[in-house]
Structures are given as C-alpha cells and as structure tokens.
N, C-alpha and C positions, 0 to 999 in steps of 0.2 A: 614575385610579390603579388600578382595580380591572380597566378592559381590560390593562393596563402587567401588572400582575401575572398576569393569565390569558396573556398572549403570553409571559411571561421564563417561567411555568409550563411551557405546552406547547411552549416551542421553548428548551428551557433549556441545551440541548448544542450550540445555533449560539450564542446569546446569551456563553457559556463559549468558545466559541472565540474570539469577537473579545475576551472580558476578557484570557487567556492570550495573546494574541496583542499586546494594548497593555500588560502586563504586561511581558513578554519585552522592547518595546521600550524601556522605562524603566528596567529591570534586568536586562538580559540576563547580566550577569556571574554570577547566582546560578544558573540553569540549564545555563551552557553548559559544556563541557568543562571538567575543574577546578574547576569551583564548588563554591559548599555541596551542591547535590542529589549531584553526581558522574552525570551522566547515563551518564557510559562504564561503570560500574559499575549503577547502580540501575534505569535503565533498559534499557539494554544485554543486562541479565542478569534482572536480578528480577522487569520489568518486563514483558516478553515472555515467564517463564517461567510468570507467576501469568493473564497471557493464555489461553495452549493450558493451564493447568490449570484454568482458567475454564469454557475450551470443552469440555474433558474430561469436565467433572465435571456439566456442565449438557446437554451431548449425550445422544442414544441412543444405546447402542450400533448398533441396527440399522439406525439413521439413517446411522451412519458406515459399516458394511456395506456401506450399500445405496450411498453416495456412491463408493466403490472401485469398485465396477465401472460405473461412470456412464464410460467410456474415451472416449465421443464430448465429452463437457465436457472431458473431461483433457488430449483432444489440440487441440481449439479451445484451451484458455486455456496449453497448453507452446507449440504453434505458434505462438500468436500473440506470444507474450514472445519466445523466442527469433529467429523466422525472420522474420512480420511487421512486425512491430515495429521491428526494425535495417533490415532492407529501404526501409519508409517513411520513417527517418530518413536514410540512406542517400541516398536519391530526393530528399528534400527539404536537405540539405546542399549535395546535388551543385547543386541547379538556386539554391541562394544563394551557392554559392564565387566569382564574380565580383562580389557586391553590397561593399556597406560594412560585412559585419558582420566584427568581429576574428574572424582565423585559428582562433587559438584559441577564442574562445566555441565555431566552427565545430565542431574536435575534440572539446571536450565532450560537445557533442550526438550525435555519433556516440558515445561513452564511454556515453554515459544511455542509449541504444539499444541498448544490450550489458548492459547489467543485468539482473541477474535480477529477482521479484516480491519482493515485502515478507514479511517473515515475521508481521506483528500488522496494521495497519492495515487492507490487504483483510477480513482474518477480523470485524475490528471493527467493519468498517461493512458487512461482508454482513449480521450477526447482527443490527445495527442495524434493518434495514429489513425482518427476517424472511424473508433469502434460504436461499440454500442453504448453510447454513455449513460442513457436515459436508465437500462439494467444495471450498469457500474454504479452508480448513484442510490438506484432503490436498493443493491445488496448492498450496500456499503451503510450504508444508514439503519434497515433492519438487521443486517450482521453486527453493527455498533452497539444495537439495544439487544439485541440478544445472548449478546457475550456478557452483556454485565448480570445475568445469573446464569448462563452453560460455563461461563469460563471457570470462576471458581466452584464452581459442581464437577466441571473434569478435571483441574487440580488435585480435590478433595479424593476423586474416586483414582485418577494414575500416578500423583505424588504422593500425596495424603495428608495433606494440611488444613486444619477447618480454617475458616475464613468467615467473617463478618463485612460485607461489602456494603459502602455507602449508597447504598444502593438512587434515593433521593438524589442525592446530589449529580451523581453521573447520569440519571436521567435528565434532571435540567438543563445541564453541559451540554450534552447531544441534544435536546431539543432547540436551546438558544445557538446552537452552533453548525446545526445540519437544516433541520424541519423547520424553523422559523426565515431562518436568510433563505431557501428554496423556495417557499411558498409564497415570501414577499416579492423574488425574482419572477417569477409566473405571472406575479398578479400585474408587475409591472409590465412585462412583456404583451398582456392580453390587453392591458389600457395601453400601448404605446406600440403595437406590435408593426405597422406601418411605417411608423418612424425607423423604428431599427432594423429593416427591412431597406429604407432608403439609403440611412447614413450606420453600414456596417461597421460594427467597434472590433476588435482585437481582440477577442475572450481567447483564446487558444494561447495566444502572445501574454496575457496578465496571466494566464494560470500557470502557464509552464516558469512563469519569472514570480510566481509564488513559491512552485515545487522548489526551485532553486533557491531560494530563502530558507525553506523547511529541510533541503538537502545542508544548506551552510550551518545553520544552527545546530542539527543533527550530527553530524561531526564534530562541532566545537564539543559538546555534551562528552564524544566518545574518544574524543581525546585530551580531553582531561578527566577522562575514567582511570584515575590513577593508582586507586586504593583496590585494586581487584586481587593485589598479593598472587599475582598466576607467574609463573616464567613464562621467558618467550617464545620456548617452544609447546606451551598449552594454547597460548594466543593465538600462535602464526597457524597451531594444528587446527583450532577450530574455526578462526577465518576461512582455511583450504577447503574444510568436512561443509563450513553452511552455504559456501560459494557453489561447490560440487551439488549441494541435496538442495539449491534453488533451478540450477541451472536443468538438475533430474525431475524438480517438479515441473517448471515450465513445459520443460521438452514431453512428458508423460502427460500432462493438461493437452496440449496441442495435440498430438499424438489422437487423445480420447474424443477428442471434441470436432476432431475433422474427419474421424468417418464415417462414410456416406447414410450408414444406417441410423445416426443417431439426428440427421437432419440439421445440424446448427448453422447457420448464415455465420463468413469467415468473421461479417463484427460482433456478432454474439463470442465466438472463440476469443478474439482480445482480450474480450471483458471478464471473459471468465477466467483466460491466463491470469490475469494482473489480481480481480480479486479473490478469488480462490487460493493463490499462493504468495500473496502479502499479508503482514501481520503489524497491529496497532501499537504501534511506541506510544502512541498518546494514551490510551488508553491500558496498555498493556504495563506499566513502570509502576501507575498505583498502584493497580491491584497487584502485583508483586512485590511492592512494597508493605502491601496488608498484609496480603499472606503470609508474608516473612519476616513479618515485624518483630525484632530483638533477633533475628537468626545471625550470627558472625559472619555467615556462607553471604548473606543476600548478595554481595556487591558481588561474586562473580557468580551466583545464579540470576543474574542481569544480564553480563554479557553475550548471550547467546542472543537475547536479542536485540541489545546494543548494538552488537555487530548484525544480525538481521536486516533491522529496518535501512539503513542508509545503503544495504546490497542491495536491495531486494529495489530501492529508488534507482541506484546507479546501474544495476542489469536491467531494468524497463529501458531506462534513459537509451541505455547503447540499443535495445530491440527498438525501437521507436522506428527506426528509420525499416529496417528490416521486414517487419511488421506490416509496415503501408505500402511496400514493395511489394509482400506476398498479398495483399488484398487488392493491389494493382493489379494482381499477373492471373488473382483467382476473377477476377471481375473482367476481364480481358478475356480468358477461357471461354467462361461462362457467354460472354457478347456471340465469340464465332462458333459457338458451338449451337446457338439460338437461330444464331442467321444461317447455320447450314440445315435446321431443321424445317 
C-alpha cells in the first residue's frame, strides 16, 4: 500500500488523467456541451482565461522579454504548424486515397493539418516539465490569431472549400481569453512581485488540475460523438494511424530541434514539441463547422480531430515526466562537462 500511495503521489497528474478519462466514459453527459459543467462556457472562457492569468502572474517579466525575441523558435514552431505540418498530412493522405480508409475520414485529416496550435494545453504541459513557457505562451497566442485567417486559406487552397470566418468575433474570444487575463497577470505580479516571491502559490498544481478539466470534458464531447455513421473498424484504424503520426511528429520535432547545429536550449525543444505538433479543439470545431456548414460528411470530418486533440493531451501527459528526466540528465552533462573545462 505504501509503494501504491508513493506512485499515485509522484505520478498523481497521469493517475487523474486515466480517472477523468473513465469518469467521462460513464457520464459523459455532465461534461459535454450542454451539461451541468457547460464546458462552452466555463471552459471555453474561464478556463483558458484563468490559464494565461496563471501564466502571467507566475512569469517574469524579463522571462517573457527575453522569449519575444527568441524569432528562431517562433519561426520553427509558426512553420512548422502552418506549412510542415499540412505539407506531411498532405503527403501522407495522398499516398492512402487509393487504400480502404473512408473518403471522408481522409478530408478530416487534411482539415486537422490546417489547424492552428492550441491556445492552453501546449503552455500547460511546457510549464509542466519546466520548459520554455514564456515562448509556449507567445506561439500559442499569435498561432491563435493567425490561424483565424491561414487556417481557412489552407482549407480553401488543400480541400477546397470557400469559407466565410467570423472573423470579429474570434478575435475578441482570444483577446478576452489570452491577451487581456496575461497582461492583467503581469501587471499584477510587477505591483505585488515580492509578495509572491515570499508566499509561493501552486501555479504548476492549478494548471495542471485545469488541463485535467479540459481533458474530462474533452472526452465527455468524444464520446458521445455518436452520429459519426463510421464502423469500428474506421474508428479503431484511425485512432491507431493519429496515435502513430503524433508519436512520428514528437519523436521527428525532437529529433530536429536537438541538434547541435541548430543551437536550441533542451526547454526551448519542449516548447516547441508540444506546440508545433498540437492542434485547437477550441478553435478548430468552428471553423469546421463554417466550412462545412450543410455538408452530411461534417460529423465525421471532425473526428480526426476529435480524436486528435485529447491524444495529443494524454501523450504530453505520459511525456511529462520523461521530458524533465531528459532536461535533468541534459543539464547534468552540461554541469561536468563545464567543470572539467
């Protein structure tokens, strides 16, 4: 009992994912859309806002300073959302459109290749593992605003579907829910920065017990995704195929970004695993719900990224720990290899 409790102790935020996650599938009706929580509301909004006031308030400033002009990370982790990213799903569509998988699953994937980055979960699970959060945070935020016209522009040009985006409205969303709670978090930390400095709060402990909210509802959503008209083995193939091509982006990010000549510090690498090859449920469900609006197909040109986003949480989740192991053992190196020069 006493190893049981040291393991749920020190791995208590994977142990909480799989609770939330067989939660969800027993009650999914109280998390999902329209439930008691109201995730389109409390998550959507509060959720995400009390995130980047999180990150605000628990940031340096000069931390974040110094992350703005990092432009070599900015443009690794915008190219590679944008331009990489659709390109490989592109490549790998093309070379399965003669196999067995439905048409449509096909277009979704293209669809999820057009997404922008997530606006909370990257920043939650960079902070997680003591990356770079300050970069996680600025790409995550101008990747937000700049999806809401490259996304439906690369739809348009690799599906081919015009679109009319509200464009107004998603810009106030992200700005009341990213830019306004950061900036207020800052200002408070700069008037009060002593104080929380004396009397340290838990920001790592409330965000990671946000992500696990945004994991619980996120499932309730995907499983009562009922009307998707797929069989089970379209399902179970493309659960396998988006499992596989996160675990090949991860490992290919990593891969790119640790060597030597390209310079990146090991918490610049996290940040750019996590947002580089995560994609926006929040933002991603409307605008394909524009796009597609009156299409028969829509409900399972969703789930490719239905099924996306809560992998793409729960493989961070399990690298978490991995992650800060391999930044121990790089920073470790690094120490004796200083002291023997």
């Amino acid at each position: 009992m006493i190893i049981v409790a040291q393991f749920i102790r020190t791995n208590w935020f994977f142990c909480g994912i799989l609770i939330v996650i067989c939660f969800a599938s027993i009650a999914p009706s109280i998390g999902a859309r329209g439930g008691i929580l109201r995730p389109e509301i409390t998550v959507k909004f509060f959720a995400v806002a009390i995130i980047f006031f999180n990150s605000g308030i628990s940031l340096r400033s000069e931390d974040l300073r110094r992350a703005l002009v990092q432009f070599k990370v900015h443009f690794f982790i915008q190219g590679w959302t944008f331009i990489v990213f659709p390109s490989l799903i592109y490549l790998l569509v093309s070379l399965m459109k003669d196999g067995p998988f439905d048409k449509l699953l096909l277009q979704g994937l293209l669809v999820l290749g057009c997404m922008p980055p997530p606006v909370s979960s990257a920043v939650i699970l960079t902070k997680a593992v003591s990356g770079n959060e300050a970069a996680a945070i600025f790409n995550s935020a101008v990747g937000s605003f700049l999806g809401i016209f490259i996304t439906p522009s690369l739809i348009l040009l690799i599906v081919g579907s015009a679109v009319d985006v509200p464009v107004t409205s998603i810009f106030l969303q992200l700005s009341l829910t990213v830019v306004l709670p950061l900036c207020l978090g800052q200002a408070i930390r700069r008037r009060h920065r002593m104080w929380l400095e004396r009397n340290p709060i838990p920001f790592g402990t409330i965000g990671s017990a946000i992500l696990l909210l945004i994991i619980y509802t996120t499932f309730c959503d995907t499983f009562l995704q009922t009307d998707t008209h797929l069989d089970f083995l379209s399902l179970i193939s493309i659960v396998f195929l988006i499992v596989i091509l996160q675990c090949a982006l991860l490992g290919l990010i990593f891969f790119i970004t640790t060597q030597p000549w390209l310079d990146f510090h090991p918490t610049d690498t996290t940040a750019m695993m996590f947002c580089s090859s995560h994609k926006s449920l929040t933002l991603g469900i409307p605008i394909i719900k524009i796009v597609f609006s009156g299409d028969p197909g829509l409900s399972v040109i969703t789930v490719p990224l239905l099924v996306y986003h809560p992998t793409q949480i729960l493989l961070g989740g399990i690298m978490v720990p991995l992650l800060k192991e391999w930044m121990y053992s790089v920073g470790r190196n690094r120490y004796t290899m200083a002291k023997h020069v």
